[in-house]
C-alpha positions as CSV (number, residue, x, y, z in Angstrom):
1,X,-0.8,-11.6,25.1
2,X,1.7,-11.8,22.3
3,X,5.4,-12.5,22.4
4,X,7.8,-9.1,23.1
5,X,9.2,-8.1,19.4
6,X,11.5,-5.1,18.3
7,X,10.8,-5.3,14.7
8,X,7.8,-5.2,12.6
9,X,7.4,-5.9,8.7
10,X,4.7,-6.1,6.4
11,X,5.9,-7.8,3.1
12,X,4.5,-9.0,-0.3
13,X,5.8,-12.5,-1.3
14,X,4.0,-12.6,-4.6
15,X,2.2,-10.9,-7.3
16,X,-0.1,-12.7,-9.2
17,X,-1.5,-11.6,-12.7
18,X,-4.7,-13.9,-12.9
19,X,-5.5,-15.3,-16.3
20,X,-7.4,-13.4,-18.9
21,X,-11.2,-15.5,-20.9
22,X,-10.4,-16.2,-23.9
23,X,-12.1,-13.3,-25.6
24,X,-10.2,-10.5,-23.3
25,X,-6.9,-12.3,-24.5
26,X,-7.6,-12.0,-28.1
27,X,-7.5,-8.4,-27.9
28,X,-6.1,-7.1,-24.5
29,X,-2.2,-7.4,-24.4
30,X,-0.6,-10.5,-22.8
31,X,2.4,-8.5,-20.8
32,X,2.0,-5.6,-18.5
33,X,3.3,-3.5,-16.2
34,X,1.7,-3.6,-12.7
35,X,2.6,-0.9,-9.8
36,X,2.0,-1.8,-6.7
37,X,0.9,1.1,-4.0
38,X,0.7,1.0,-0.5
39,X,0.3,3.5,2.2
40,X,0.6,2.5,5.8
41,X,-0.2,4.4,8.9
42,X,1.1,3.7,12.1
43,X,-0.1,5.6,14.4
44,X,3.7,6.8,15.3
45,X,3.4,10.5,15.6
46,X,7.3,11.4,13.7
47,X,5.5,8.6,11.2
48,X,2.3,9.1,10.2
49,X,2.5,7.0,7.3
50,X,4.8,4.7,4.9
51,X,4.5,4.9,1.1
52,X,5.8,2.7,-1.3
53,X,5.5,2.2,-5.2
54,X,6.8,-0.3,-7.3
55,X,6.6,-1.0,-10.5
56,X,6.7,-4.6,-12.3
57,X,6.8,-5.7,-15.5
58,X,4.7,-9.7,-15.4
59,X,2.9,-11.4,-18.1
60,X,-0.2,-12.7,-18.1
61,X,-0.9,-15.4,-16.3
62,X,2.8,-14.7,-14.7
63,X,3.9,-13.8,-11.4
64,X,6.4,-11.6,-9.6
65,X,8.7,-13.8,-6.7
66,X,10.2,-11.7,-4.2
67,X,12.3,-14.5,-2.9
68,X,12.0,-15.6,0.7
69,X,12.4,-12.5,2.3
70,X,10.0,-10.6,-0.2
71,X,9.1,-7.0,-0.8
72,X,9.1,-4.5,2.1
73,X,6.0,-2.7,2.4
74,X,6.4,-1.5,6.0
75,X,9.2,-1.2,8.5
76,X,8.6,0.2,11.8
77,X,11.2,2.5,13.5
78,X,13.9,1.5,15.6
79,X,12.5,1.0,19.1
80,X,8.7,2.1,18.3
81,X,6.1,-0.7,18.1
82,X,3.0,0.2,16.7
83,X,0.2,0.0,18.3
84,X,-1.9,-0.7,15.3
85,X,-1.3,-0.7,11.2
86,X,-3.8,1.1,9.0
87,X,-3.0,-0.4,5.6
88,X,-4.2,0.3,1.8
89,X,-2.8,-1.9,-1.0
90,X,-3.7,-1.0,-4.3
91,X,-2.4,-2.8,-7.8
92,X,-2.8,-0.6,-10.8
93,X,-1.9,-2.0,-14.7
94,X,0.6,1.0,-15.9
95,X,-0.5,3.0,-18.7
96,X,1.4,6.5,-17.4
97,X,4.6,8.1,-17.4
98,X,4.5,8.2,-13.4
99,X,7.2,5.7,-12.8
100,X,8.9,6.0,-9.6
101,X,7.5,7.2,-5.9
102,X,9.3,10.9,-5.9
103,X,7.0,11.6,-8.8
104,X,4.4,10.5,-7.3
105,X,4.4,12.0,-4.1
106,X,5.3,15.5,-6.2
107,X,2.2,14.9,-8.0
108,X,0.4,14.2,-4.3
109,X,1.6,16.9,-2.8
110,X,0.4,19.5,-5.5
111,X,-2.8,18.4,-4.7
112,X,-4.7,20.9,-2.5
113,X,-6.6,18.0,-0.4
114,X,-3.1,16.6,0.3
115,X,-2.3,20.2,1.6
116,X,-5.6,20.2,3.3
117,X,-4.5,17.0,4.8
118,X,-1.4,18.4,6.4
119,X,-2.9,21.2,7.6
120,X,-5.7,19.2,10.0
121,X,-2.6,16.7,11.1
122,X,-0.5,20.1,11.6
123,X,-3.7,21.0,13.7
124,X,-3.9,17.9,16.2
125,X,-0.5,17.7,16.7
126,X,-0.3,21.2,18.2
127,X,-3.6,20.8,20.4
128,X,-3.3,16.9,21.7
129,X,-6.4,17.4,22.6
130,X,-8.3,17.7,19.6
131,X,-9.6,14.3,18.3
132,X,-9.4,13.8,14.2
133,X,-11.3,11.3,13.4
134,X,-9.5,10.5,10.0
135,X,-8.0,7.6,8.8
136,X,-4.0,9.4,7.0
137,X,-3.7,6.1,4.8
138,X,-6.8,6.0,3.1
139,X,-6.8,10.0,2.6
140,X,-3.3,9.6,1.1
141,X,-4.3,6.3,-0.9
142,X,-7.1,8.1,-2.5
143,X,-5.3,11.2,-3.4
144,X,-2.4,9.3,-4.8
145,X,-5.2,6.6,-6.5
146,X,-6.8,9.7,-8.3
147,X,-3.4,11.1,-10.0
148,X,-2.8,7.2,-11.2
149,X,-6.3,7.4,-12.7
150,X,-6.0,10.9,-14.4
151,X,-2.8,9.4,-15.7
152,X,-4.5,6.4,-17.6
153,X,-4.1,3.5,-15.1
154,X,-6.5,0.4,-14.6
155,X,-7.5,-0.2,-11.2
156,X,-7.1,-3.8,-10.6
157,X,-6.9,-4.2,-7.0
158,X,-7.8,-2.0,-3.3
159,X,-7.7,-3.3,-0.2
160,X,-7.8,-2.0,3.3
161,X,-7.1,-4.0,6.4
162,X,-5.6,-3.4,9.9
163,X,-4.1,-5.4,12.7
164,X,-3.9,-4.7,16.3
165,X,-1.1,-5.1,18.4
166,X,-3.8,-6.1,21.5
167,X,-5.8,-8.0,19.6
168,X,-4.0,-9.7,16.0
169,X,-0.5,-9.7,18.3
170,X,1.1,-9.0,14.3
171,X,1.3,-12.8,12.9
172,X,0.5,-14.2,9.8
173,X,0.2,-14.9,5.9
174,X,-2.4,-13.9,3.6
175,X,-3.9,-13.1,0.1
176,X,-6.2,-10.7,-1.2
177,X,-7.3,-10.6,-4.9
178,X,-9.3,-9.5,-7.8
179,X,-10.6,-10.6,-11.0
180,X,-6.9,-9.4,-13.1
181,X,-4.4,-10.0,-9.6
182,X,-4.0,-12.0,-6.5
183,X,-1.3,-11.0,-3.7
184,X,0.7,-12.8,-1.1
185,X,1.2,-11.2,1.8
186,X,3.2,-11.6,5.0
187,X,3.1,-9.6,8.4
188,X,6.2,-10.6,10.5
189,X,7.6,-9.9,13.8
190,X,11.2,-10.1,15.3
């Protein structure tokens, strides 16, 4: 069984833009602006899920340091463990005027599946009983992925992964990449 923690964080420690061939770099540009996007569920019923957006500027080839501590993608609440994180990183190349997470989440919550979303978790949370079968983060990810799209973005990177509180016990460094980006990621308990 894992150690007894209070705190839970799920951080990025780097951001990686691979190199371009040779032929891509004669006519793509050489600096970009990469936002990263994350939602995380936790299963927390007052917190269904955790979004956050950044937006960095990195050259080709160049990366983004967060420092030791890095970039906060997730923070559980004061005195609520998770039982289990549902997470979906995505790294888009910025071609759109969305620049910051309140316009996003205006954008999302336009949307008429986001309001079809909150509807069905409205739904379960009034009948306990009812089982939904649907995974928040993804739902949101996708919805938020599609405005980035409509507003000229590159997909460059889209991950899901979980841990387990049971099974994982919430330790541990890893990357996930693409073709155009590589991550560093950390999972750290307290």
């Amino acid at each position: 069984m894992p150690e007894k923690f209070t705190e839970v964080e799920l951080r990025v420690q780097e951001l990686k833009v691979e190199k371009q061939g040779f032929w891509e770099s004669l006519v793509e540009e050489s600096s970009f602006e990469v936002k990263l996007f994350s939602v995380v569920s936790d299963g927390i019923p007052d917190n269904a899920f955790n979004l956050e957006l950044g937006v960095f500027p990195v050259r080709e080839g160049g990366s983004v340091d967060f420092g030791p501590n890095g970039y906060a993608l997730y923070r559980n609440r004061a005195g609520q463990i998770p039982r289990y994180l549902d997470c979906n990183i995505s790294v888009v190349e910025d071609d759109s005027d969305i620049r910051n997470m309140a316009n996003l989440m205006s954008e999302i919550r336009k949307t008429s599946d986001f309001r079809n979303l909150v509807g069905t978790l409205a739904l379960a949370a009034a009948n306990p009983a009812l089982k939904i079968g649907l995974d928040v983060a993804e739902s949101i990810m996708g919805i938020g992925l599609d405005i980035l799209k409509q507003n000229g973005d590159d997909l460059w990177l889209q991950q899901y992964f979980s841990f387990n509180y049971k099974i994982d016990g919430y330790d541990g460094v890893f990357e996930i990449s693409s073709n155009e980006v590589r991550l560093k990621l950390e999972l750290v308990t307290a």
